[in-house]
C-alpha positions as CSV (number, residue, x, y, z in Angstrom):
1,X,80.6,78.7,145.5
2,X,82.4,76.6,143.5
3,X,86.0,78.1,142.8
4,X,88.7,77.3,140.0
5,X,92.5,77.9,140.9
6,X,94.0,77.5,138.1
7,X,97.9,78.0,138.1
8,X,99.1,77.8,134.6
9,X,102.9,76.1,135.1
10,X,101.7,73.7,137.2
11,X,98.3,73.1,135.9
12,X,99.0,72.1,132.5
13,X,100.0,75.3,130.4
14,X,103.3,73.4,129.4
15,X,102.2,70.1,130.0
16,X,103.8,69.4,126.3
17,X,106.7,70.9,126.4
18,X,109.6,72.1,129.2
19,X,108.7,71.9,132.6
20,X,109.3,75.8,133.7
21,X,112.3,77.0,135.9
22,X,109.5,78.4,137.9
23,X,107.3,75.2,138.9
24,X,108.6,75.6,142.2
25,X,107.0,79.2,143.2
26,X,103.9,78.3,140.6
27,X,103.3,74.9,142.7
28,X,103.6,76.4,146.2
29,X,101.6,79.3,145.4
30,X,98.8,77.0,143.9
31,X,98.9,74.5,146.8
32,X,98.8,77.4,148.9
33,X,96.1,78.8,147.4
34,X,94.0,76.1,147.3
35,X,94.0,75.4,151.1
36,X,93.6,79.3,151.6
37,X,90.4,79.2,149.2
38,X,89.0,76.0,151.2
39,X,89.7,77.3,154.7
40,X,87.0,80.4,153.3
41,X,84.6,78.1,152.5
42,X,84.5,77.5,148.8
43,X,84.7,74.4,146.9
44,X,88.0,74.4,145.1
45,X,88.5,73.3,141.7
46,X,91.8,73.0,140.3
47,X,94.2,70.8,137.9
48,X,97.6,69.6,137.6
49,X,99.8,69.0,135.2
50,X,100.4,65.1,134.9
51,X,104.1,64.6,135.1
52,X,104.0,66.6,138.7
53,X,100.6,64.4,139.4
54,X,102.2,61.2,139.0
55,X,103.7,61.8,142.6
56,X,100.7,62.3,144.8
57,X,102.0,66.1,145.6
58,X,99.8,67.2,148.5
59,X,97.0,69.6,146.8
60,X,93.9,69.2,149.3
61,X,91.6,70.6,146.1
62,X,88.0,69.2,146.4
63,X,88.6,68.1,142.6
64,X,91.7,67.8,141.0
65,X,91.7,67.2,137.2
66,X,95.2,65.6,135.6
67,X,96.2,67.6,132.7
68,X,97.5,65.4,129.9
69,X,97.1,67.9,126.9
70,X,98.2,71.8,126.4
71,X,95.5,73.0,124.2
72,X,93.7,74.7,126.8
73,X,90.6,73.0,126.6
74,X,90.5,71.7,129.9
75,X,90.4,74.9,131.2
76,X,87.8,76.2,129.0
77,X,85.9,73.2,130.3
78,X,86.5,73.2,133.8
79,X,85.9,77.3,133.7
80,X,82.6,77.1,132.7
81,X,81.6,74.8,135.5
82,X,82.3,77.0,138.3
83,X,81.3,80.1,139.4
84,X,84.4,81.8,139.7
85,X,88.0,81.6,139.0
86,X,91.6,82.7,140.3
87,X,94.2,82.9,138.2
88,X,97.7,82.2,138.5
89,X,99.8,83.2,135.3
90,X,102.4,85.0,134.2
91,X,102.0,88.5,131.8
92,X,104.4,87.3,129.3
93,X,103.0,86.4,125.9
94,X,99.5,87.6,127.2
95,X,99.1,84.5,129.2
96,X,97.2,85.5,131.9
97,X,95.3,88.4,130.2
98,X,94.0,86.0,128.0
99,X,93.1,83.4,130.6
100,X,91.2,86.1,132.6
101,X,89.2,86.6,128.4
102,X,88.5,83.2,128.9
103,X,86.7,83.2,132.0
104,X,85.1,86.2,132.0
105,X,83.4,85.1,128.6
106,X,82.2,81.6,130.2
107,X,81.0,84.2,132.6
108,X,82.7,83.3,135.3
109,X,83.7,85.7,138.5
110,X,86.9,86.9,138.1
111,X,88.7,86.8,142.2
112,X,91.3,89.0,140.3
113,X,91.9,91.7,138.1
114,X,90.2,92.3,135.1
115,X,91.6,92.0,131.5
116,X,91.9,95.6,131.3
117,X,93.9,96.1,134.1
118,X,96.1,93.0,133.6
119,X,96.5,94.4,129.8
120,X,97.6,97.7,131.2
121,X,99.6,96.5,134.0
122,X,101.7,93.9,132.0
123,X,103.3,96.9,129.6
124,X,105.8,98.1,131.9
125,X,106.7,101.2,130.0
126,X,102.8,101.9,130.3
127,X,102.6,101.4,133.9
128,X,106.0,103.3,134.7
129,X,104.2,106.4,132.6
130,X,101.0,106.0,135.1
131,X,102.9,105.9,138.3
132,X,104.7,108.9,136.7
133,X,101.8,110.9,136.3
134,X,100.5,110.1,139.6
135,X,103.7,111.8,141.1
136,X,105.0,109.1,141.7
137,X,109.0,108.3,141.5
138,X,109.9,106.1,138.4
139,X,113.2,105.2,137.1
140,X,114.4,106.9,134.2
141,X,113.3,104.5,131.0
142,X,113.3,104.2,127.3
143,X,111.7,101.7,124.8
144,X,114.3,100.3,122.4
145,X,113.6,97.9,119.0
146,X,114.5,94.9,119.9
147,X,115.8,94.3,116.3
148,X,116.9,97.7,116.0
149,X,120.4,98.3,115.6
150,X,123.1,97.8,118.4
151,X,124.2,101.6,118.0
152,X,120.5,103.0,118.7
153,X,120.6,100.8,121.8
154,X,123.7,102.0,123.0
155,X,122.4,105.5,122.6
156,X,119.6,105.2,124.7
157,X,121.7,103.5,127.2
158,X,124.1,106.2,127.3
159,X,121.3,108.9,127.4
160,X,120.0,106.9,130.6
161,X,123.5,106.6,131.8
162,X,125.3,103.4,132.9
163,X,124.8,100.8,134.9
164,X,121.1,100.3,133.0
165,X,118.5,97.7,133.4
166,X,117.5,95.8,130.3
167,X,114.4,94.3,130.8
168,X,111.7,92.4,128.6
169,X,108.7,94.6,128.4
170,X,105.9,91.8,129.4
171,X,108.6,89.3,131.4
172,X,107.6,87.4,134.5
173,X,110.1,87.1,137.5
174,X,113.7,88.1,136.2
175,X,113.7,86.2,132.9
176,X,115.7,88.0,130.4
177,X,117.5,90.5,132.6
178,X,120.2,92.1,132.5
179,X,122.3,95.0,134.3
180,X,124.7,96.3,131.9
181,X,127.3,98.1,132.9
182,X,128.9,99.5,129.6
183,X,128.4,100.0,125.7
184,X,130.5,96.5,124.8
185,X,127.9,94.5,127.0
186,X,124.5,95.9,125.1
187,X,124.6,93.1,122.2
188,X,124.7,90.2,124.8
189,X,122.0,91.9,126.8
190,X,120.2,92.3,123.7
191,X,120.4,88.3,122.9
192,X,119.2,87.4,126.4
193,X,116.3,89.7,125.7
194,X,115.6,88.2,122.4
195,X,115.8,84.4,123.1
196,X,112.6,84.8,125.6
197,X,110.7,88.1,124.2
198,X,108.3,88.0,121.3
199,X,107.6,91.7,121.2
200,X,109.2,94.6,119.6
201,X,110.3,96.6,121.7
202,X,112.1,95.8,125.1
203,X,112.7,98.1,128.1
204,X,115.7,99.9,129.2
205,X,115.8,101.3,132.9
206,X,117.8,103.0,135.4
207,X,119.1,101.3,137.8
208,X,117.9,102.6,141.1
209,X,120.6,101.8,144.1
210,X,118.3,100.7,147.5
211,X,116.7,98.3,149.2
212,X,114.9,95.7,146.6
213,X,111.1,95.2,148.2
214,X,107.3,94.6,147.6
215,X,104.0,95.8,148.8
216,X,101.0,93.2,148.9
217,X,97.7,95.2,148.8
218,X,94.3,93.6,148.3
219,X,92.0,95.7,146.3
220,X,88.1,95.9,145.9
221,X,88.7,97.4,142.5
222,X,88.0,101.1,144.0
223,X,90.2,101.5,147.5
224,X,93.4,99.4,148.2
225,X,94.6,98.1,151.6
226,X,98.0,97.7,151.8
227,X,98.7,94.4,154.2
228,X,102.4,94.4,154.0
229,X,106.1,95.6,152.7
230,X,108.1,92.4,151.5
231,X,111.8,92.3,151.0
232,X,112.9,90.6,147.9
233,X,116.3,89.0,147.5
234,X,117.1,89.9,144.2
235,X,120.3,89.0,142.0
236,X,120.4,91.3,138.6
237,X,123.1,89.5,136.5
238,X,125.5,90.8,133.7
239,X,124.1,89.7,129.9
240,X,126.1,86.7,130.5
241,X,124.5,84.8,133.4
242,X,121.3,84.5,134.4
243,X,119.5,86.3,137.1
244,X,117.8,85.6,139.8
245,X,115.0,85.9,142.6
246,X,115.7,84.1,145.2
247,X,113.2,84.5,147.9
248,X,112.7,87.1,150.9
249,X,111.0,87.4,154.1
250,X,108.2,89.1,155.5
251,X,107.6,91.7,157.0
252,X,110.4,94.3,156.4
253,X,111.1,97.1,158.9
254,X,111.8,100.1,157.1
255,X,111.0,103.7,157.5
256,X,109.8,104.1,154.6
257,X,107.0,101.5,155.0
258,X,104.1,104.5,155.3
259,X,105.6,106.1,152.3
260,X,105.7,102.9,150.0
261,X,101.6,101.9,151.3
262,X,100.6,105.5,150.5
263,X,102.5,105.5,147.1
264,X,101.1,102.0,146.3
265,X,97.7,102.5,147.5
266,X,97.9,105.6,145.2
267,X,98.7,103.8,142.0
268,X,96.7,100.8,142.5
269,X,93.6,102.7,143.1
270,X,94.3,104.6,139.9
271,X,94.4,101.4,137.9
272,X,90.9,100.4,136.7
273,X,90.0,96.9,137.6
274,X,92.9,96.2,138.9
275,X,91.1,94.1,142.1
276,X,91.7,91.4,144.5
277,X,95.4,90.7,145.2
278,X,98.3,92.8,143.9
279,X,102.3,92.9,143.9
280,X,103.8,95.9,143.3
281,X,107.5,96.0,142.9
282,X,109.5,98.7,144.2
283,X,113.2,100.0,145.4
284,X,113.6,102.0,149.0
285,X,116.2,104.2,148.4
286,X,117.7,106.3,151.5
287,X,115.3,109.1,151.0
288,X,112.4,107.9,148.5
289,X,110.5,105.2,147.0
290,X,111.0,104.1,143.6
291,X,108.3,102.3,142.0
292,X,109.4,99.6,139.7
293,X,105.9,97.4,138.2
294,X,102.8,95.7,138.7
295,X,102.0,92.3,139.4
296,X,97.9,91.7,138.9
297,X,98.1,88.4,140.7
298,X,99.3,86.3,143.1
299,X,103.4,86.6,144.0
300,X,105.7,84.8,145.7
301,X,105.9,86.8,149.3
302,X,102.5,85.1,149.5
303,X,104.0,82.6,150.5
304,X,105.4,84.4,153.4
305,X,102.5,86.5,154.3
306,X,99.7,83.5,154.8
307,X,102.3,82.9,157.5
308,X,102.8,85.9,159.3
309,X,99.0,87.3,158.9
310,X,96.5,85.7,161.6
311,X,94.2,86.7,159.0
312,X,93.2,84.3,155.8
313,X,94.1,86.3,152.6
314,X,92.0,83.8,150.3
315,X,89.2,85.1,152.6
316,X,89.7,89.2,152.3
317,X,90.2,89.0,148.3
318,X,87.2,86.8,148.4
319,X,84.9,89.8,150.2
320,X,86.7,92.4,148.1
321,X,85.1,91.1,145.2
322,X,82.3,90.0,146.0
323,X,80.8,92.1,149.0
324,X,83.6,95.2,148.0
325,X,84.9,95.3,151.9
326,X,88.2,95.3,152.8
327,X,89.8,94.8,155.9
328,X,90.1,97.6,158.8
329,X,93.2,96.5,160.4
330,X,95.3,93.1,160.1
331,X,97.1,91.6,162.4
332,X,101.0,90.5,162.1
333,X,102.9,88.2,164.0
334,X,106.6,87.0,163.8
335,X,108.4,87.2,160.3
336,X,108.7,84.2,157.6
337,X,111.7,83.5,155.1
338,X,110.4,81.8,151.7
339,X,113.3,80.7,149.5
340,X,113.9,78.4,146.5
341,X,116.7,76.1,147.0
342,X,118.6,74.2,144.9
343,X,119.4,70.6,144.7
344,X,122.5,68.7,142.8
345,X,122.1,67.2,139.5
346,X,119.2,64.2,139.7
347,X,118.0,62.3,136.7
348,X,115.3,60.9,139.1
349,X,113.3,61.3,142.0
350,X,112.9,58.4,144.7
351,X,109.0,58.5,145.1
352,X,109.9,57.7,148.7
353,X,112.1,60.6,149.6
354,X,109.6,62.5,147.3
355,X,106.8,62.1,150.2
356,X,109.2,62.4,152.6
357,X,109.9,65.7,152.2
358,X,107.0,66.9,150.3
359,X,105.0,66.8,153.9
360,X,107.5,68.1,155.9
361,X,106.7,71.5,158.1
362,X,107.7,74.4,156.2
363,X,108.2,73.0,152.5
364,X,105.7,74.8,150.4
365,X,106.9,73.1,147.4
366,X,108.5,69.4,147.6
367,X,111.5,68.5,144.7
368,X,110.3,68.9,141.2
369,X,112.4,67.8,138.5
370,X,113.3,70.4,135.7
371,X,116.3,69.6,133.3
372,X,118.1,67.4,135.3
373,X,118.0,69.6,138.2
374,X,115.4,69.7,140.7
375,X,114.6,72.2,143.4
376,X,112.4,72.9,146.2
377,X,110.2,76.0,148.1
378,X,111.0,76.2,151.8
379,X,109.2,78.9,154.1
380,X,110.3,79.4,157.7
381,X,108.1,81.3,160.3
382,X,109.4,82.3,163.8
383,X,108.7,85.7,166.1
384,X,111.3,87.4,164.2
385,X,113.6,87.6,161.7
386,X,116.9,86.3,163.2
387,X,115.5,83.2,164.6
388,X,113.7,82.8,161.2
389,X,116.7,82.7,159.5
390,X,118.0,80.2,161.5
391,X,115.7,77.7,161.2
392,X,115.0,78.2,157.4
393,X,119.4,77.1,157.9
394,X,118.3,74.3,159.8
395,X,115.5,73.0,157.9
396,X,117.2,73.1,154.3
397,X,120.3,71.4,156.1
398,X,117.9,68.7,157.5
399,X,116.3,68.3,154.3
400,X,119.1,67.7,151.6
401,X,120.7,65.8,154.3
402,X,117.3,62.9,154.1
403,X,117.5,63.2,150.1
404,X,120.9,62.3,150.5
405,X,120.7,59.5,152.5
């Protein structure tokens, strides 16, 4: 079978403008991916973005096309000459709702979820009413205009009770948030929303105190397995900075692991067409599980997972799909850290050091410029979590030391 990955910041979506904040996590979940997908025995298609391609990243595609132009016809091209495709892109702006249009209309096999259930999954007013109605604990929430006045906005804030989450309804990742903590912080929560939203309304959310994680589950569109509970190091801001997701590790030990599979299981499996792999954000609280949103494709404790499972996750979305079997049991071993870390200011990157550390153990992602800063995705596995941290320590010490030098 002959497979497209197609990972939109990386693979050309923006290959005219910005380079995202997010190339980081978008490249190491494509190259990633791409080896996953080979190791199951598909030839892999993919592309790649020219300014990343111009340094050889490792990408061990069978054919990897250079993107040079955004108009998306590249992928139009390159979708109709496969059999299937998995997709890589985030909800806002429709992005990857309309990518998954694309393909299913060149008739291609979709090793995700369908448009439907990437439509329904990106509102996350919409979802948060599904979980609800699946008895399911949601945070309190309330749409608000995002042009409305500041007073309306500061009444529903009030009526949800302070601190509150202001979120943009479609957003990927933590762009636009904020946690606002009184009235005379809502208008600069309200600009953050509206220099990266293009809807009209915006979401405004309790905000749920607890333990900030993630369930993977691979779904054959019908029943759900849930393969693991992901910790998520999250850093919610005030309107005036930015925040941030930082990484996590995986597995997390908690004891309410059972409740959050049977609670995800539950809402995924209530989600027409919502198949193959799935995120869902969520908040362990002492005593219950809060679900936050869905995530119809690939996320970042991927990066983790591949690492700790003995079993090849490309493989089991693959059969989900196309066979509809899901695994009977899975098999853990040891924990892995995945985290993005910074680099100081650069205005260029050695194409020696580049290589250097690009195929170094452990770095899913090597240093990729981004407006004069550069960053790169680092994943550390060892037989638990201590001795994990440790050498995700050493390895990032190691690293920035060689760029350095």
């Amino acid at each position: 079978m002959k497979l497209l990955v197609f990972e939109f910041f990386s693979g050309g979506g923006f290959v005219q403008g910005e380079i995202s904040g997010l190339i980081g996590e978008a490249y190491a979940m494509l190259r990633c991916a791409v080896e996953d997908f080979r190791k199951a025995g598909l030839e892999v298609y993919t592309t790649l973005d020219h300014r990343i391609a111009q340094f050889d990243p490792p990408l061990r595609a069978n054919r990897v096309e250079v993107v040079y132009s955004s108009d998306l016809s590249f992928f139009r091209e390159m979708v109709g000459a496969v059999d299937a495709a998995f997709l890589i892109a985030p909800e806002t702006d429709n992005i990857l709702y309309s990518l998954a249009s694309e393909a299913v209309k060149a008739g291609a096999n979709l090793l995700g979820p369908l448009p439907s259930a990437i439509e329904l999954t990106t509102d996350k007013s919409k979802l948060l009413g599904i979980a609800k109605k699946l008895g399911l604990k949601v945070p309190k929430h309330r749409l608000a205009k995002i042009n409305g006045s500041t007073a309306s906005v500061e009444k529903i804030a009030g009526s949800i009770g302070y601190p509150v989450v202001f979120k943009v309804l479609d957003g990927a990742g933590s762009e636009g948030m904020s946690l606002v903590s009184n009235y005379e912080e809502v208008p600069k929560a309200i600009e953050k929303i509206r220099k990266v939203s293009g809807n009209e309304t915006f979401l405004l959310e309790e905000y749920v105190e607890g333990v900030d994680a993630s369930v993977s589950l691979v779904s054959n569109g019908e029943r759900a397995f849930p393969l693991s509970l992901n910790f998520q190091s999250m850093n919610i801001m005030s309107p005036d900075k930015e925040s941030k997701y930082e990484g996590g590790y995986v597995p997390l030990k908690h004891r309410l692991k059972e409740t959050a599979f049977e609670a995800t299981k539950n809402l995924v499996e209530n989600i027409e067409g919502l198949q193959g792999y799935v995120g869902v954000d969520l908040i362990l609280s002492p005593d219950d599980v809060t679900i936050l949103e869905v995530n119809p494709r690939l996320t970042t404790s991927y990066l983790g997972l591949r690492r700790v499972l003995k079993q090849n996750i490309a493989d089991m979305i693959y059969k989900a799909i196309t066979s509809r079997a899901l695994p009977s049991k899975i098999d853990i071993g040891g924990c892995a850290y995945f985290k993005k870390v910074d680099l100081p200011s650069s205005s260029e990157m050695d194409l020696n050091k580049f290589k250097k550390v690009a195929n170094r153990e452990g770095v899913a992602a090597p240093p990729l410029l981004v407006k004069g800063k550069s960053h790169f995705i680092l994943v550390a596995h060892s037989k638990n979590k201590e001795l994990a941290k440790v050498k995700m320590e050493k390895m990032k010490k190691e690293i920035i030391k060689d760029l350095k030098s």
